[in-house]
C-alpha positions in Angstrom: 21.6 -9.2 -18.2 18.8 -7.6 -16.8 15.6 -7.6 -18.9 14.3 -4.3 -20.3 11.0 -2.7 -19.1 10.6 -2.5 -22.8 10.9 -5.8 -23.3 8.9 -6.3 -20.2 5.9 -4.0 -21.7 6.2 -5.9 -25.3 5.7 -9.0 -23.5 3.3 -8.2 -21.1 0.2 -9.4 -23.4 0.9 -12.8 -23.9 2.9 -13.6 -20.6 -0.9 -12.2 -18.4 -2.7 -14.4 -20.9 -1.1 -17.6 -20.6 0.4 -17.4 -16.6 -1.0 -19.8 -14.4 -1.1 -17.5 -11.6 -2.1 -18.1 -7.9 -6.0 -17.4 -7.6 -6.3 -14.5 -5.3 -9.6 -13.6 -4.1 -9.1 -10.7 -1.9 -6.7 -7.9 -1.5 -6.2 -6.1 1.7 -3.7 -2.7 0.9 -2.2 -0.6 3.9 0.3 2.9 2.7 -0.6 6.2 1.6 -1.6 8.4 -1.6 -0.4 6.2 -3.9 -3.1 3.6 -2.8 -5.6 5.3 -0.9 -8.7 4.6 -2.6 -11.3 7.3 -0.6 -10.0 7.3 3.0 -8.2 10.5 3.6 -11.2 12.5 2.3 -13.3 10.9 5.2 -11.0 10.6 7.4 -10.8 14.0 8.8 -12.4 17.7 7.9 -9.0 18.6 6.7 -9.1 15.3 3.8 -12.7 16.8 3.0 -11.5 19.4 2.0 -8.2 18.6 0.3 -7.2 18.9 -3.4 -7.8 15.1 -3.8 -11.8 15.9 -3.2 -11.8 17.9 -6.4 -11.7 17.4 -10.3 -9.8 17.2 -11.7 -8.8 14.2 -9.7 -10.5 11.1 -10.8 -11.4 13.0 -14.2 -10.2 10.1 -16.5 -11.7 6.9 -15.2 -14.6 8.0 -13.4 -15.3 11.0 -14.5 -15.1 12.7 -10.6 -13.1 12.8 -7.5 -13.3 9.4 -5.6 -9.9 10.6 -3.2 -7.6 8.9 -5.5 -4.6 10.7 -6.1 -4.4 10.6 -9.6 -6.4 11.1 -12.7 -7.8 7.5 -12.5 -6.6 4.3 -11.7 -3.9 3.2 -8.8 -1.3 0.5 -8.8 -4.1 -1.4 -6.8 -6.5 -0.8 -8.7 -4.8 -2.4 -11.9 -3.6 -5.0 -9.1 -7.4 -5.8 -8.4 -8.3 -6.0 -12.4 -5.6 -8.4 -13.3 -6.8 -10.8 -10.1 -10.5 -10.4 -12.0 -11.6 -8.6 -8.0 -14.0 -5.5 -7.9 -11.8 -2.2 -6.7 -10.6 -2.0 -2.9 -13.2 0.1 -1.3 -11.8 2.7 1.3 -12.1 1.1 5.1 -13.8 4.4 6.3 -16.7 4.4 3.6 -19.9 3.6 5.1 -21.7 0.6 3.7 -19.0 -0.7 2.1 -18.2 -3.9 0.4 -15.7 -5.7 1.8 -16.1 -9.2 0.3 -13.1 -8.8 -1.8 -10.7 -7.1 0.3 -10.4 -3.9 2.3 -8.4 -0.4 1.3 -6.5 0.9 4.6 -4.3 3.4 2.9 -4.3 6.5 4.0 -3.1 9.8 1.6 -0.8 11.7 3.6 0.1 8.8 6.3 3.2 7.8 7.9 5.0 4.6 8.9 6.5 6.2 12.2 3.1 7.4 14.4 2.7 11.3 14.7 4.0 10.9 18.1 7.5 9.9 17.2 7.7 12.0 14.3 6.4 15.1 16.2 9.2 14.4 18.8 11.5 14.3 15.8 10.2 18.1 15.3 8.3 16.8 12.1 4.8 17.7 11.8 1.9 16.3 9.7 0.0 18.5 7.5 -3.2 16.4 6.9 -3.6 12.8 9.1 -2.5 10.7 12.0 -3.5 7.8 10.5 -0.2 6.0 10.6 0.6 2.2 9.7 -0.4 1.6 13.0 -3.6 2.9 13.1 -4.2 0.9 9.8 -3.2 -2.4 11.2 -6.2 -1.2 14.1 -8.6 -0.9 11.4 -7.2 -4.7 10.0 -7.8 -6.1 13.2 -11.3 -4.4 13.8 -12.2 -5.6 10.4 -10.6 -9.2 11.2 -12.4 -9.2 14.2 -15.9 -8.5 12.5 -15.2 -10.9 9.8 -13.7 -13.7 11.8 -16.1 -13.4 14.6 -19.1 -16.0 14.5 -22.4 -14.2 15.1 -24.3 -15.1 18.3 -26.9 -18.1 17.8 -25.1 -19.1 14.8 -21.6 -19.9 16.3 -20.0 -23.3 16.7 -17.8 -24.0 19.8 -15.1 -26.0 20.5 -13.8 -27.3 23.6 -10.3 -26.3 24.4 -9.1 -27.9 27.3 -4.9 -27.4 27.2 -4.5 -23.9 26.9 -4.0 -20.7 29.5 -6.5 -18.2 30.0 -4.2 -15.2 28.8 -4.9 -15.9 25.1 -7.7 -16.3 22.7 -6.8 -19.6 20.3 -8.9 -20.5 17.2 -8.4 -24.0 15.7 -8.9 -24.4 12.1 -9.2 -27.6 11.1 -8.0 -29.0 8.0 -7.7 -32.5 6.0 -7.8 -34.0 9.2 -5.7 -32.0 10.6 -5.4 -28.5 12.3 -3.4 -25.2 11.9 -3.3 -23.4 15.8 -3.2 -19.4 15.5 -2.7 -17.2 18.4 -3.7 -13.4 18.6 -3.2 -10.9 21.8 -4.8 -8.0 20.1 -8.2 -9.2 19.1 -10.4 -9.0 22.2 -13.7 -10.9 21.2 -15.3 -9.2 24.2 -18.6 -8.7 22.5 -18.9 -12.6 22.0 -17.3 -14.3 25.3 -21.2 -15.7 26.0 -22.9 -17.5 23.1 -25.3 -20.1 22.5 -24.2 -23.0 20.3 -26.9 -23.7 17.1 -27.8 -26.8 19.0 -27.9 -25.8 22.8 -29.1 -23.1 25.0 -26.3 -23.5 27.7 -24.4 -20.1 27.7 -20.5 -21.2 27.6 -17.3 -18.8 28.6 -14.8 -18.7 25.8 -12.0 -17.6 27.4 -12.5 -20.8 30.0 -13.2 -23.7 28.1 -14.5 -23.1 24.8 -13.3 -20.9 21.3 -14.6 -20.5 18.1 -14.2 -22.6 15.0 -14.3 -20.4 12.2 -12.6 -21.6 9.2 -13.7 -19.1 6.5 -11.6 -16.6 7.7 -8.2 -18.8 7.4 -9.3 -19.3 3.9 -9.9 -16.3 3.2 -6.1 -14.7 4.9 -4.3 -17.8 2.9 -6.2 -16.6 -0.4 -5.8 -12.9 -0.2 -2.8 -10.5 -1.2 -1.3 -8.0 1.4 0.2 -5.1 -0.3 2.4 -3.2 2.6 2.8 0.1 1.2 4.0 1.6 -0.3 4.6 3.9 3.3 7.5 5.7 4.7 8.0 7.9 2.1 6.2 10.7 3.8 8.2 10.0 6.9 11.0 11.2 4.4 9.3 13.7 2.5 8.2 16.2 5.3 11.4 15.5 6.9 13.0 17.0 4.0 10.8 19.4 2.6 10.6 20.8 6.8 14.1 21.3 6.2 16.1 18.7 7.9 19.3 17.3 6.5 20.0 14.0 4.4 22.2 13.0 7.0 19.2 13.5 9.4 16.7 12.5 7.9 19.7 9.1 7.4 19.1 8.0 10.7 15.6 7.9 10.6 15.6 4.6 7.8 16.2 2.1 10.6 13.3 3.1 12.5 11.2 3.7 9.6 12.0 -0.5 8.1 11.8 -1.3 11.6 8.2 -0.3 11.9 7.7 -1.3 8.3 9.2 -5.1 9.4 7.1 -5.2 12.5 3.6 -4.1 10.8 4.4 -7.7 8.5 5.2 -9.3 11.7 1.4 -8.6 12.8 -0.4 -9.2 9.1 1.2 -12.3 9.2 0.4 -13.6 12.8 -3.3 -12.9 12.0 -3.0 -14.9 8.8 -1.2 -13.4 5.8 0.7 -15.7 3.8 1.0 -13.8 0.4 2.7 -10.3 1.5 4.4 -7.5 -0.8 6.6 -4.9 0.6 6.8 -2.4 -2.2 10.0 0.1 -1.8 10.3 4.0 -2.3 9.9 5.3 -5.6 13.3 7.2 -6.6 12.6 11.0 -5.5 15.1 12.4 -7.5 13.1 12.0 -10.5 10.0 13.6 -9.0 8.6 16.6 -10.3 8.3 17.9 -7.0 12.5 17.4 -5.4 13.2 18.2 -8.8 11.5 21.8 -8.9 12.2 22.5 -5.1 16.3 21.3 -5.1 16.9 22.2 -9.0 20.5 22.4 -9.3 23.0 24.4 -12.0 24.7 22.0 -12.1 24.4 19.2 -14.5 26.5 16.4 -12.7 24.1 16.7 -10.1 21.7 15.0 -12.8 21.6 11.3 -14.0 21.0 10.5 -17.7 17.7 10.3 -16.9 17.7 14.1 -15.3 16.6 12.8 -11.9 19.0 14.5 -8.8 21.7 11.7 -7.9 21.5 12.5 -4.2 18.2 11.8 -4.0 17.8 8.3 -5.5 21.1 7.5 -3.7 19.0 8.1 -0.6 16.5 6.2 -2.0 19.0 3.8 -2.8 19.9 3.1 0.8 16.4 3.0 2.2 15.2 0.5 -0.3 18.6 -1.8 0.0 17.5 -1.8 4.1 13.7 -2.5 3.6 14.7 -5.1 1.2 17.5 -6.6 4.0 14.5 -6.5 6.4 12.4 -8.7 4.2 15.3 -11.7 3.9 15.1 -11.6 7.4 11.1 -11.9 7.7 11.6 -14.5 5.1 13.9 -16.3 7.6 11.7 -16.2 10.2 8.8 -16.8 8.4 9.4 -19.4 5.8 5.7 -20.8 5.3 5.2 -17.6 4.1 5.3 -15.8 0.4 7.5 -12.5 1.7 8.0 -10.4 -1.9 9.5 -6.7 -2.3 7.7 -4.7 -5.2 10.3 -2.8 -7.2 8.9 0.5 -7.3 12.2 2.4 -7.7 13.4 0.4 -10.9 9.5 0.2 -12.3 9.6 3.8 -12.4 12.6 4.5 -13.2 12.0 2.1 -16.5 9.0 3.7 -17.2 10.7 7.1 -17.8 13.7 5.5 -19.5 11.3 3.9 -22.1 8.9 6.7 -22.2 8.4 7.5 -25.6 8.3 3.5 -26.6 5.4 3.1 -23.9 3.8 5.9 -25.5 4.5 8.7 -23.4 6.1 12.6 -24.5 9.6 12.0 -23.7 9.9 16.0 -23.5 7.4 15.8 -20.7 9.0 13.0 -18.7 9.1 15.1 -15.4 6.6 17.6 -16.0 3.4 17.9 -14.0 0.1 17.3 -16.3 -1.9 19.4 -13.8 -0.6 22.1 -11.9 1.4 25.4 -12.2 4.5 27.5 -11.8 7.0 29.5 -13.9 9.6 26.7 -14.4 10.1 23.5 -16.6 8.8 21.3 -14.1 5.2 23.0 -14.4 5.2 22.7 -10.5 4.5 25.2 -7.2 4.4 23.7 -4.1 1.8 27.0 -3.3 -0.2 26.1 -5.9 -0.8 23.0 -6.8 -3.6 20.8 -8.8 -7.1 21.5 -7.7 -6.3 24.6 -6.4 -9.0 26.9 -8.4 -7.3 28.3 -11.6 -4.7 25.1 -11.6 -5.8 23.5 -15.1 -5.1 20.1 -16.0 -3.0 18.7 -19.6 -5.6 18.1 -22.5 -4.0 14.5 -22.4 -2.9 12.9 -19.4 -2.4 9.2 -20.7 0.7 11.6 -22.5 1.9 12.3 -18.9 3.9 10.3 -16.3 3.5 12.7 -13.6 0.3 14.1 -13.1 0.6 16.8 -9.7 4.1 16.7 -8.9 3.6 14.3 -5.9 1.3 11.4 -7.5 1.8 9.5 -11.4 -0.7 9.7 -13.8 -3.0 6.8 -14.2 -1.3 5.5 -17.4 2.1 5.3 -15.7 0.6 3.7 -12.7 -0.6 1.1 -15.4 3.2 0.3 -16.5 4.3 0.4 -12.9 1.4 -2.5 -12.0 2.5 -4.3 -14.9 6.2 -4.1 -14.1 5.8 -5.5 -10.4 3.1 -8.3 -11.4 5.5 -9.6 -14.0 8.6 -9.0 -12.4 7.8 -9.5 -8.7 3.9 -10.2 -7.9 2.8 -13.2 -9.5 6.3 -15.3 -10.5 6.5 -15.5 -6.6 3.0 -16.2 -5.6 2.7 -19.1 -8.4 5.5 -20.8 -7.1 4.0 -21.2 -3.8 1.0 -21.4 -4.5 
C-alpha cells in the first residue's frame, strides 16, 4: 500500500531527527526556475530585467528579489538546510562562495541546446543557457577547484599512459582510484614548479597532478540534475505544437538528460538525483490556457488528464534511463526525485498540510478574470500584479513556480521518500 504524503508530513519530524543520513558537504544543482538561485538575472540583460528581479519575488524569506522564482525558499534550498550547508550561491555571482557547492540552474533553460530546439521551430524567450552550457560552467569550476596553483602543486610521475589524455591519480588507503577527463584542458598549468624543485616539468609528458581534495569533495557532495526539460515541453506547447509532436521530442530530451549524468559522473559524482516533471495538468498556468467544459477532462484532483498522462510518459522514460545509468554505473548512487507524485500529494492533502483547499490551483500573485487568478499577459511583478496577503496559504504562487511553503512539502517528500533512504544505504 503506498504510504500517504500525509502520513509522510506527520512523520517527517521525528524520521529527520533520528536518520543517520549520509554526511553531505556540498551540493552542486544544474535545471531551471525551480532551482535557480540568482543566475538568470545575470545572465543576460533580458534576466535583468525579468519579473523574477522584482518584489514581490523573494518577499517572504528575504524580504527582496534574489532571482528566485518564488516568494522564498526553493527545493534546494530546503535541500541545503536539512544537510546543515549555507544556500547554493548562483555560478554567475561575482565573489561568490563556492565552498559548499555551486548553483548552475538557469530560470528559463532547456535540456535540448537553443540550436536543436530552434531547428525544431521552438524559440526561447529569455536564455541559451542549456544543460550543456551548465555542465561548461561545472567543468570550468572543476577545473579551478581541482587545479593545483603554481608553486604549490605536487607532481607525480606517470610513466604508462598516452599523451591524448590528462589522468589524475588519487591515492587512497594504499591504494589508488584512476579518473580520466577529455574536456578539462589544464592549459594554464602544463609548466609548474614542484614545492621542492625549480625544474619546470611538462604534464602532459611525464608528470600529472595529485590532488586529492577534489575526489573528496565529488564523493561527498549531492548532484541534483534538474529538474530540466520541462521548458523543452512547455514552449513547445504553449508555441502551439501538438502532444503528439511535442511526443517525439521525450527521447531526445532523456537522452540529453542521461548523457549530462554520463559527464557529472566521469568527473566524480557518486551521489546523483534525477528529479522528474512536475504533473502540468495541475498547473495554474495549462489549466487557465487549455481550460476545458468538460469535466472528464479533469481528475479528482481538477488537474487536465492529458496533460499528466504526458507527463506520465516522460517521467516513466527518464526513470527507464536512470535503471540503465544504474547498470552502467553501479559504484554509483543513481536516484530519481518524485516530483510528479510529491506534488501531486501536496494538493491531495492540502488542507491537512495547512494549505486553502479552495485555492489549490490558484495563483497567490498574479491576475486575470478567471478562477485560476492567472494571464499569461500579465503576470506577477508586472506593475499593478499584487501578491495574496498570505502566501504560506498558497501552493502556487505565479502560475509557473510553487510558493515557498509547498516547495517545503515537496523537499520533504523527496528527502524522505527518495534522497536520503538511498544515499544512507550507500554511504
Amino acid at each position: 500500500m503506498k504510504m500517504s504524503f500525509l502520513f509522510i508530513a506527520l512523520l517527517v519530524p521525528l524520521l529527520l531527527h533520528g536518520i543517520q543520513a549520509f554526511e553531505v558537504e556540498a551540493i552542486y544543482q544544474f535545471g531551471d526556475s525551480i532551482s535557480d538561485t540568482g543566475n538568470l538575472i545575470r545572465d543576460n540583460a533580458i534576466g535583468a530585467k525579468s519579473n523574477f528581479a522584482r518584489l514581490p519575488y523573494g518577499q517572504t524569506f528575504f524580504h527582496k528579489p534574489t532571482g528566485r522564482c518564488s516568494d522564498g525558499l526553493l527545493i534546494v534550498d530546503y535541500f541545503a538546510q536539512f544537510f546543515k550547508l549555507p544556500f547554493l550561491e548562483p555560478y554567475l555571482k561575482r565573489d561568490a562562495n563556492f565552498s559548499h557547492g555551486v548553483n548552475f540552474a538557469v530560470a528559463g533553460s532547456t535540456a535540448l541546446d537553443a540550436s536543436t530546439l530552434q531547428a525544431k521551430n521552438i524559440l526561447l524567450p529569455v536564455t541559451n543557457s542549456s544543460l550543456s552550457v551548465q555542465l561548461d560552467w561545472f567543468k570550468s569550476h572543476i577545473k579551478s577547484v581541482c587545479s593545483t596553483s603554481p608553486g604549490n602543486g605536487q607532481l607525480v610521475r606517470r610513466p604508462y599512459f598516452t599523451e591524448s589524455k590528462l589522468f589524475f591519480f588519487f591515492f587512497f588507503l594504499g591504494g589508488f582510484l584512476l579518473c580520466t577527463s577529455d574536456e578539462i584542458e589544464f592549459s594554464n598549468y602544463l609548466k609548474v614548479k614542484t614545492r621542492t624543485s625549480s625544474t619546470e616539468h611538462n604534464v602532459t609528458d611525464k608528470w600529472f597532478f595529485y590532488a586529492p581534495g577534489c575526489k573528496y569533495k565529488l564523493r561527498k557532495a549531492l548532484f541534483l540534475m534538474g529538474e530540466i526539460g520541462g521548458n523543452d515541453i512547455n514552449y513547445a506547447m504553449l508555441q502551439g505544437m501538438s502532444l503528439d509532436d511535442i511526443r517525439k521530442m521525450v527521447p531526445e530530451i532523456v537522452g540529453t538528460i542521461k548523457r549530462a549524468v554520463h559527464e557529472v559522473i566521469k568527473l566524480g559524482a557518486v551521489h546523483v538525483v534525477v528529479p522528474g516533471n512536475f504533473p502540468i495538468g495541475c498547473m495554474t498556468a495549462y489549466l487557465a490556457s487549455f481550460e476545458a467544459a468538460d469535466p472528464t477532462m479533469y481528475d479528482e484532483l481538477k488537474c487536465l488528464k492529458s496533460l499528466n498522462e504526458f507527463t506520465m510518459y516522460q517521467n516513466e522514460q527518464l526513470q527507464k534511463t536512470i535503471k540503465e545509468l544504474q547498470q552502467e554505473h553501479p559504484h554509483v548512487n543513481i536516484v530519481y526525485g518524485d516530483y510528479f507524485n510529491a506534488l501531486k500529494d501536496t494538493l491531495r492533502f492540502a488542507a491537512s498540510l495547512g494549505f486553502d483547499e479552495a485555492s489549490a490551483q490558484k495563483t497567490c500573485c498574479g491576475s486575470g478574470n478567471n478562477p485560476y487568478n492567472f494571464d499569461l499577459t500579465r503576470m506577477c511583478g508586472e506593475q499593478g500584479v499584487q501578491a495574496c496577503a498570505n502566501p504560506s496559504a498558497h501552493i502556487n504562487w505565479d502560475g509557473v513556480h510553487l510558493t515557498s511553503s509547498a516547495y517545503k512539502h515537496i523537499a520533504r517528500f523527496l528527502l524522505i521518500k527518495n534522497i536520503v533512504p538511498s544515499i544512507s544505504r550507500i554511504a
